[in-house]
Each structure stands twice: as C-alpha cells, then as structure tokens.
C-alpha positions in Angstrom: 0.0 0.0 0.0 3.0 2.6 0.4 3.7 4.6 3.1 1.1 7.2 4.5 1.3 10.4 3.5 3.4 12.8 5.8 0.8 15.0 6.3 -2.6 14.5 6.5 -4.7 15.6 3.2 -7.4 18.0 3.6 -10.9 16.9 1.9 -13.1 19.7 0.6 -16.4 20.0 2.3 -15.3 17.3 5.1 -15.1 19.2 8.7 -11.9 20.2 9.9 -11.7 19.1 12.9 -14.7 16.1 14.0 -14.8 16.3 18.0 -16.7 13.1 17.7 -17.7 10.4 14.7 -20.1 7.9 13.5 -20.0 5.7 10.9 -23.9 4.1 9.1 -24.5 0.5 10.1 -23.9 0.0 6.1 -21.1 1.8 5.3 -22.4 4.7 3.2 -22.5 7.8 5.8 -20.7 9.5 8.2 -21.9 11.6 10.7 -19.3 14.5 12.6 -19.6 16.6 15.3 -18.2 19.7 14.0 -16.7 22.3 16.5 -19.1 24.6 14.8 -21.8 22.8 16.9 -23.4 20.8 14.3 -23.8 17.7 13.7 -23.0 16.8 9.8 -24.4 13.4 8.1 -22.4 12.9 4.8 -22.2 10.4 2.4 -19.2 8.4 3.3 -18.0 8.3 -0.7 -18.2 11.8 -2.0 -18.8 13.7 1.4 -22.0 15.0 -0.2 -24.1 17.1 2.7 -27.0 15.3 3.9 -28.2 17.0 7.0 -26.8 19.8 9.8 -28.5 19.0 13.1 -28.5 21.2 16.0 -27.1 19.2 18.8 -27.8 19.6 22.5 -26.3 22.6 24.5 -23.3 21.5 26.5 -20.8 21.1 23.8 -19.3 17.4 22.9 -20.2 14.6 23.2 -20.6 10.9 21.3 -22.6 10.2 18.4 -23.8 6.7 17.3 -26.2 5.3 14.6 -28.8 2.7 15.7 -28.6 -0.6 14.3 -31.2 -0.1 11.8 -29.9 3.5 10.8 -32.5 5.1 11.2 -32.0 7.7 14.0 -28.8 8.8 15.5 -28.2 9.0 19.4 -26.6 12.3 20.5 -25.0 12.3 23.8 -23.9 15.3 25.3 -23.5 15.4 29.1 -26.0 13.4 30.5 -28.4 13.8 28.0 -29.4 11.6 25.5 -31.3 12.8 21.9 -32.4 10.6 19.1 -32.5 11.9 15.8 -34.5 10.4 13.0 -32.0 12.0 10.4 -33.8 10.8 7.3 -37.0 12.8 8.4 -34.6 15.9 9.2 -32.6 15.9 6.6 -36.3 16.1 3.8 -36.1 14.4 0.3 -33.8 13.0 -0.8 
C-alpha cells in the first residue's frame, strides 16, 4: 500500500476538525460533530451534505447510529437525543 502520507490531506467540504464520529451500520454515511456545533451526516463516498443537526447545548459529546440506521443517538453530558436523520434531513 505505500507509506502514508506525511501529512494528512485536507478533503473539501469534510469538517476540519470532527470532535466526535459515526459511521452508518452500512457503510455509506458518516456523521461528525463539527466544532461549529453541528452535527453533519455525509455520504461516506463523496462527502455530499446530507443533514446539519442542531445538537444539545453543552458542547461534545458521542454520536452513534442505531442498528437499523434510522436515527442517530446524540449524547452530550448526560443527555441523551435521538434523531430520526432521514425525516430531518427532507427528500432526498
């Protein structure tokens, strides 16, 4: 495979700096906490916007997909949110 690169490679339109990460139970999206505050669901392949959500106040926390991928759990302190991302993000 080579040697990695010395420095990392930039992606354009992928977040700078994810405090936190998720990865779809298939493969095909990624969802990052951005320092920004929100919460971006990509597609994993061409890092193609899907959704911004708001997340909950208190900064970061952990992200995870349920099995089904259907919503994403949002922790952030000791609060819990589940997102139904498809219905959030609209058509599509």
């Amino acid at each position: 495979f080579g040697a990695p690169p010395a420095k990392p490679e930039a992606v354009a339109g992928a977040p700078a700096t994810p405090l936190a990460l998720a990865v779809h139970p298939g493969g095909k999206l990624v969802a990052a906490w951005r320092e920004d505050g929100c919460i971006d669901i990509r597609d994993s392949a061409t890092l193609a916007g899907l959704a911004c959500l708001e997340p909950l106040a208190g900064g970061d926390g952990c992200l995870a997909f349920t099995p089904d991928g259907q919503s994403l759990l949002v922790l952030s302190g000791s609060r819990l949110a589940v997102y139904p991302w498809r219905e959030l993000a609209g058509p599509g």
